[in-house]
N, C-alpha and C positions, 0 to 999 in steps of 0.2 A: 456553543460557538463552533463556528468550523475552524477545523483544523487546516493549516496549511503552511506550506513552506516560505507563504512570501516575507520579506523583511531581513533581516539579521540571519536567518541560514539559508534563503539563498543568496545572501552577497558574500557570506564567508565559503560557503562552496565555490563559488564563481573564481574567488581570489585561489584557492586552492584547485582550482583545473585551470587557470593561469601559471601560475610556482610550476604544477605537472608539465605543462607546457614548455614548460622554462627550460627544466629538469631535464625532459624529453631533447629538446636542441641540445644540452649538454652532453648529452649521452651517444647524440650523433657525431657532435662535437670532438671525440674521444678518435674516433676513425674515418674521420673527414677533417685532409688536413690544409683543405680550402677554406675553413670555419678556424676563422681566428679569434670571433669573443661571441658572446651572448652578453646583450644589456636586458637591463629591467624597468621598465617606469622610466627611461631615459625620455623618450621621444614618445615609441610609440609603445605600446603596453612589451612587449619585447620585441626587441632588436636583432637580428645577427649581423654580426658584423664579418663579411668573407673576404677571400683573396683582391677580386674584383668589383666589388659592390656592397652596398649593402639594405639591408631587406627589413619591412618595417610591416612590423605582424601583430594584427587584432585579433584578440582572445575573445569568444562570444560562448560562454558555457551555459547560458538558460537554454535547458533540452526543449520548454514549450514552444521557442520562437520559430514563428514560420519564416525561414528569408527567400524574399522575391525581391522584383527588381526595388517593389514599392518601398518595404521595408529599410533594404539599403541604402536607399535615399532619399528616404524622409527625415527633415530638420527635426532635430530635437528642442523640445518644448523650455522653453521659459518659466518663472518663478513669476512673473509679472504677470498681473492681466488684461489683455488685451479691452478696449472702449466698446468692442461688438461684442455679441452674444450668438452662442448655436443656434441655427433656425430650426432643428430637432428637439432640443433641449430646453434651448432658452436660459443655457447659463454660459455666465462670461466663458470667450475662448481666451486659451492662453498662447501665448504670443511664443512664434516657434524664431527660431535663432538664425538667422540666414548660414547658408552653407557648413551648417553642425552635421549632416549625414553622416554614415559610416563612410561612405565614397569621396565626400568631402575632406573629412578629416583623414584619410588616408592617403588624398591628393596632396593636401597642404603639406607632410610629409617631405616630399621629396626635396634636393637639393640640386643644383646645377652639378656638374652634368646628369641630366636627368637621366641618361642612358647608365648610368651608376647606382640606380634605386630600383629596388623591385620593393613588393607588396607580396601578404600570403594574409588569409585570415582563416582562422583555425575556430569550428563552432562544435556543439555538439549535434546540433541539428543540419542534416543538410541543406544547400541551397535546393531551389525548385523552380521550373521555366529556364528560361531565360539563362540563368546564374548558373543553370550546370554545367556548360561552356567551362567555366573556372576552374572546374576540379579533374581536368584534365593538366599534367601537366604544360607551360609555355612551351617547353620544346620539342611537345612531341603533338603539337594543335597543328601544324602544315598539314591543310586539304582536309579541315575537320570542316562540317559546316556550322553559321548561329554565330560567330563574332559579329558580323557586320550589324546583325537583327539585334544583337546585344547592344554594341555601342551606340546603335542610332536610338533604341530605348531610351538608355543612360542618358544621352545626349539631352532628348525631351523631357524628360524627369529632372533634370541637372541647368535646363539651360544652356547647353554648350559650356559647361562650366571650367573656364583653365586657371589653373592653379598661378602663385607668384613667379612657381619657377618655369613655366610655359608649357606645363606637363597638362596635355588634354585628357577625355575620359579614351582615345584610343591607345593610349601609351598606357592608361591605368588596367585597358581591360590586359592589354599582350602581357603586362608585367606583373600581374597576382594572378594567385594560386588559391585554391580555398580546400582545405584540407577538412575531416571532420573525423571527429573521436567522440564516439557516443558516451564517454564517460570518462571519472578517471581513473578509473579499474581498468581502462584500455591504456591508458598512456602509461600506466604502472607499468604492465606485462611488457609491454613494447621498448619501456626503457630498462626494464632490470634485462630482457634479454640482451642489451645493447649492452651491457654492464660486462654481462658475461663472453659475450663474442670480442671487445675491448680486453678484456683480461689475457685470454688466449693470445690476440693477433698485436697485441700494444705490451705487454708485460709477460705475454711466456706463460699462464698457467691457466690450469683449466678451473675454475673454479669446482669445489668438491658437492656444494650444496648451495640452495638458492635462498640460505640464510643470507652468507656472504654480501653476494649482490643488493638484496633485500635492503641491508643495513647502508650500504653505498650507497643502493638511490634513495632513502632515508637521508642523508644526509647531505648529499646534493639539493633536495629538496629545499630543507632548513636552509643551506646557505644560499640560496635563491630568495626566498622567501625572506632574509634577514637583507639580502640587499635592495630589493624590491621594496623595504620600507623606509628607507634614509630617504630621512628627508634631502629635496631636488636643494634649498636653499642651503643647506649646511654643506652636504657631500658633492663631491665633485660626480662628473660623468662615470670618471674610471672606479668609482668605489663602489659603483651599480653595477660592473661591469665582469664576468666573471671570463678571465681570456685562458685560451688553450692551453700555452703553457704553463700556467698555475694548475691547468685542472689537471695534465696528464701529470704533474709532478708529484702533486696529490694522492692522484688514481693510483699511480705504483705504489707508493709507502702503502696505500691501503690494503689493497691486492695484498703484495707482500705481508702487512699483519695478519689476514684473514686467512693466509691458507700457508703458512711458515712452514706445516708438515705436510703439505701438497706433496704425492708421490707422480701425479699425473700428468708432470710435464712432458710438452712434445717440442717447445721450443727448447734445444737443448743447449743454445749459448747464453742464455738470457739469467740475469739475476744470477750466475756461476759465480762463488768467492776466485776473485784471481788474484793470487800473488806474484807480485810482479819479479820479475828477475833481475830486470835492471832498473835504476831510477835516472829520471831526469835532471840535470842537471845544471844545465844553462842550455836559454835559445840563442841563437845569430839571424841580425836579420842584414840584406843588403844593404850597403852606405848608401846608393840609391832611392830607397824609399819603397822600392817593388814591394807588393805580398804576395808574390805570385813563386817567391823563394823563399827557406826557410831553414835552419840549421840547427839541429837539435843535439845536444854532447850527453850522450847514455853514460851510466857510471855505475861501478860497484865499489863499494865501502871498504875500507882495512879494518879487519880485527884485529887488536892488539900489536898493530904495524904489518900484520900480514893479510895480504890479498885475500878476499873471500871466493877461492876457486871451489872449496869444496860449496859453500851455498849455490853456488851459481849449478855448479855440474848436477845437484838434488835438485833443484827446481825444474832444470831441464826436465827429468820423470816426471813433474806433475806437467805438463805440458805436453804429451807427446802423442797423449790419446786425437787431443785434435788436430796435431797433425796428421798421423799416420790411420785414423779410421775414416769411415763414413759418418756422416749424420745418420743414417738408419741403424749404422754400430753401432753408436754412441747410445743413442736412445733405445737400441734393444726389442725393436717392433717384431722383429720376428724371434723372438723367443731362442736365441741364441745362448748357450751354457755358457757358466764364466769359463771353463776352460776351453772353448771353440773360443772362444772372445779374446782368449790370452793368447793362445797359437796363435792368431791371424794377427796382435799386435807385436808379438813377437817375431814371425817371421818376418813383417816390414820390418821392425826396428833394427833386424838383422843386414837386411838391405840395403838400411841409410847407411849404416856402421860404413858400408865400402866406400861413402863421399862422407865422409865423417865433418869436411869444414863446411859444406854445403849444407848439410845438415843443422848441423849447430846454429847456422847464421838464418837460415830460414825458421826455427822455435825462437831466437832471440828475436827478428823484428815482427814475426808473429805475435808473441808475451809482450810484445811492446805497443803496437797499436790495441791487442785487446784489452788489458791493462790502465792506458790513459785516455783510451776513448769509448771504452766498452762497446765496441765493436761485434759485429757478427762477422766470423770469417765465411766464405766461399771458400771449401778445400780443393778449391782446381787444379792444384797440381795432381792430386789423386786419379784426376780421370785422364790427366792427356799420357795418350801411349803415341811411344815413340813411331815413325819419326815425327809427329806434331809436338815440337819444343817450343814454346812461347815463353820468353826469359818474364816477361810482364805479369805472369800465370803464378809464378811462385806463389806470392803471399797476395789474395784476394782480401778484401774486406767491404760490409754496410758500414758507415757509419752514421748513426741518425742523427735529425737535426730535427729539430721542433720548428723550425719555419725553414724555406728556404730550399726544400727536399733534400732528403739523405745524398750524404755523398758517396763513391764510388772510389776505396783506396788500391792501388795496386802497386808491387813494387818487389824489389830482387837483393840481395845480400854477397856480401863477399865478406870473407877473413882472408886479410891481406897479410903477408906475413915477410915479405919485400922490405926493400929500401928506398924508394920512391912513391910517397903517398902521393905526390901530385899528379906524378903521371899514372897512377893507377885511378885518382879519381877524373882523371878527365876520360881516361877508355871507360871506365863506368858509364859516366854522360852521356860521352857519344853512342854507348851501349843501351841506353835508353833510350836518346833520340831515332835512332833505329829502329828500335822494337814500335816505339807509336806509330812512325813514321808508317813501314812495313808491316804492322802484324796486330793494329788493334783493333781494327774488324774482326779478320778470323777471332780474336779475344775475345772481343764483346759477344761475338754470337757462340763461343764454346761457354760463357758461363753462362748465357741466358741459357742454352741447351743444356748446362747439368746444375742449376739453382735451381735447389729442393724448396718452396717454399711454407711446406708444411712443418719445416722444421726451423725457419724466420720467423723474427716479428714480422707486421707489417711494413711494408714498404713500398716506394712508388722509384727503385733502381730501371726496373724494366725498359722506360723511353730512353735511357741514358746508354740499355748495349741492344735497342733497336737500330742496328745494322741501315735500314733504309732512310736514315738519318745521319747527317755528317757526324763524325765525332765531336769536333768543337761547337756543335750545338748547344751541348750542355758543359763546354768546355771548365765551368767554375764550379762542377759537382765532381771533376775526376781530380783527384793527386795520386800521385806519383813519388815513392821511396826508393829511396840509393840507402842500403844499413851496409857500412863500412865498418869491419873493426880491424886495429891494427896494432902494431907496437908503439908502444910509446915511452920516449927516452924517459919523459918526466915521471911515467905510471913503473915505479921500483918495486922490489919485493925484499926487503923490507920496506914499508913506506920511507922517503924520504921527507920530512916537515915543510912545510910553503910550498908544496909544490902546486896549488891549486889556482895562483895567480897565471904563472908561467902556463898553465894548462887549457887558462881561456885566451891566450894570447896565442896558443897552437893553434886549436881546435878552428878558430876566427881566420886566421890566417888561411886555412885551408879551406874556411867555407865560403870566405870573399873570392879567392881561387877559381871556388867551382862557380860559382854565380858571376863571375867576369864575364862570360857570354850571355846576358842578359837582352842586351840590344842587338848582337850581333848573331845568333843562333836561327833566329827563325821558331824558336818555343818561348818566346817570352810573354808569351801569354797561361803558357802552361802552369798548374801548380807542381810544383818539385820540390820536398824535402828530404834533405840529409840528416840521416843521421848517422854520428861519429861516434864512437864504442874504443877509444884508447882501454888499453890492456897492458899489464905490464909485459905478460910472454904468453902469446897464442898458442904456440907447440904444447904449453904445458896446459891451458886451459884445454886443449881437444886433449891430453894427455887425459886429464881428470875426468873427464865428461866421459869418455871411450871407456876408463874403470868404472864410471857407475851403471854406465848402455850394460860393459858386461856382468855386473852383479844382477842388473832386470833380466841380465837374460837366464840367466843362470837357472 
């Protein structure tokens, strides 16, 4: 008997360089953050579903099939037999399925608005004639020739055939793509590399060994594969449906177990334990309804009824590295001594000593965005030499967002130490309003000029400080911080008991205050939050903090 693959292992192959397939979009998935799901056996054998559209993709893994135009558009045969007989053969013909083609069935697909669907089909075998046209990308075919000779083929093979939703064969040819992967030992390779380069530019680490990865797309696989078989009548759409943010939430924990003694990172703010300095407290928002303002009350705890200044002044030390170094410091590319390392953090640390409230106030709302957003700072104050002061520059930050693009935090500090917190927070304001006003171009294009981005995750900040773009372009990916801290009658030392009611009754008061120019400003479209840092006695928290700066320096 001869041997051969047809039956039962080439249909489980087939399904298995489908799942690869899958896996493979997953894995693009991962750094393409226009890809918001991959389906399975939804619609069409996989789905992507992107920002703008979405894409209905046929799997063809028999490496014997020749595809030409003929192939693609020949109806698939019937179960039934047909009352005539082949004049070759002289056995009954079997009766083919009107408009079953590959081009048919990829037609019917689509939904209004048709300019909303594209097509890809993914074989192991390449097209040939005619079809090669396809495997050039849609957007880069202007002034290729062979579309027209394409479509008017299709046309005659097809009938002029338009789909329910009015989608002709000319909108099918502009809108598929026909990719080929001789195997699935190629989409393996192609997706664990994507694993690995994901790791680095999405979570911070380099992977050590291409076990790791291995096991990831392993397992990406499976969970492809396990939704790809729910059944259509039980399971909903979305339970086929594997969407980005499940996967990248995944991808980290995973990352993270596989390489926990990774020494090779080069993103150096990523996956960092941070202890926070101060915690949250209560939000404010405007009686108004705005979210374009926002009032945040920072706080630290009493021990045993007494203010935790020494905690706060110790934490300060672990913070100060990213303030006062580079990203290149930090991470040690140039093979820098610990003690070249300690003199250059010591000297700054020296430095800040002589603005010691400015100091203090700019590691406080630093430790604070990175802490409750895990943030990536931008160190920009580190590079602007005087006289380029942009008060906006202080405190830089990424913050990611799984849809929606990262946003773009910046913002400036004060430790008030006065008797009028009202009219210190309205100079603040208008100290903001100013700086955007006047200075947030030069800004935008001094961090685009010194964001290191080999030492980022990935991100897509860059249109947001393209200069040749208005600012309020992307005006609802930029916020903006006011970190005020001040005295406060209620914050005693000793603790006073209750005083925590009375304290959101302050704090409220003060941040309805600042958000009274809401409609009459001319930024109410801006995002702005404050955050309020009541203290019992500031003199004595930079007292404490200024005793531990000099014990580091010591």
């Amino acid at each position: 008997m001869e041997i051969t693959d047809s039956g039962g292992v080439a249909a489980k192959y087939g399904f298995l360089y489908q799942d690869c397939v899958a896996a493979l979009l997953a894995t693009e998935m991962l750094m393409d953050r226009d890809m918001r799901a991959v389906r399975v056996e939804t619609v069409d054998d996989v789905d992507v579903v992107w920002a703008g559209f979405t894409e209905f993709i046929q799997v063809k893994a028999a490496a014997e099939k020749k595809w030409t135009p003929t192939t693609i558009t020949e109806n698939s045969s019937s179960s039934a037999v047909a009352s005539t007989k082949s004049k070759s053969t002289g056995k009954p013909r079997k009766k083919r399925i009107p408009d079953s083609s590959m081009v048919h069935k990829s037609m019917k697909q689509a939904t209004t608005p048709i300019d909303k669907c594209k097509f890809r089909i993914v074989s192991a075998e390449r097209p040939t004639g005619l079809l090669e046209y396809l495997r050039v990308l849609p957007t880069s075919r202007a002034g290729r020739p062979g579309r027209q000779e394409l479509v008017d083929d299709l046309n005659q093979r097809t009938s002029n055939f338009v789909a329910a939703s009015k989608n002709d064969i000319g909108h099918w040819v502009d809108s598929t793509w026909w990719q080929v992967y001789a195997s699935e030992r190629e989409i393996e390779l192609l997706g664990i590399k994507n694993i690995r380069n994901a790791a680095l530019e999405v979570v911070g680490v380099t992977l050590s060994s291409d076990a790791a990865a291995e096991a990831i797309w392993r397992d990406i696989v499976y969970t492809l594969t396990k939704k790809s078989a729910l059944s259509r009548k039980v399971y909903c759409e979305d339970d086929k449906t594997y969407h980005r943010n499940n996967l990248i939430d995944w991808f980290k924990s995973e990352i993270l177990i596989h390489e926990k003694s990774s020494h090779t990172r080069t993103k150096i703010y990523a996956n960092k334990k941070l202890q926070p300095i101060l915690n949250h407290l209560h939000t404010h928002t405007p009686s108004c309804g705005s979210i374009t303002r926002c009032g945040k009350v920072m706080h630290q705890n009493y021990s045993l009824n007494n203010y935790r200044y020494g905690y706060i002044s110790e934490s300060v030390i672990k913070w100060i590295d990213e303030i006062l170094l580079m990203p290149e410091e930090i991470a040690d590319v140039n093979g820098i001594s610990t003690s070249d390392r300690y003199r250059t953090l010591l000297s700054r640390l020296k430095a800040s000593m002589a603005e010691l409230g400015d100091f203090l106030g700019k590691v406080l709302l630093h430790s604070c965005i990175r802490s409750l957003h895990t943030s990536e700072p931008i160190p920009a104050s580190l590079y602007i030499e005087k006289p380029f002061e942009v008060k906006v520059l202080e405190n830089v930050h990424i913050v990611p967002r799984a849809s929606g693009g990262d946003e773009l935090w910046v913002g400036f500090s004060h430790l008030y130490t006065g008797t009028d917190i009202v009219e210190c927070l309205q100079s603040l304001r208008t100290i903001l309003y100013t700086d955007i006003t006047d200075n947030i171009d030069s800004a935008r294009s001094k961090i685009l000029e010194i964001k290191q981005d080999s030492y980022l995750l990935q991100h897509d900040i860059d249109e947001l400080l393209e200069t040749s773009q208005a600012f309020d372009t992307h005006l609802n990916r930029y916020r903006f911080i006011i970190f005020l801290g001040y005295n406060s009658a209620l914050m005693t030392d000793p603790k006073t008991p209750g005083y925590e009611p009375n304290l959101f009754t302050e704090t409220k008061k003060l941040f309805d205050d600042f958000a009274s120019d809401l409609k009459t400003s001319g930024f109410g479209e801006v995002l702005i939050d404050l955050h309020l840092y009541p203290v019992p006695d500031i003199d004595k928290l930079l007292s404490e903090v200024k005793k531990e700066l000099e014990k580091a320096c010591a």
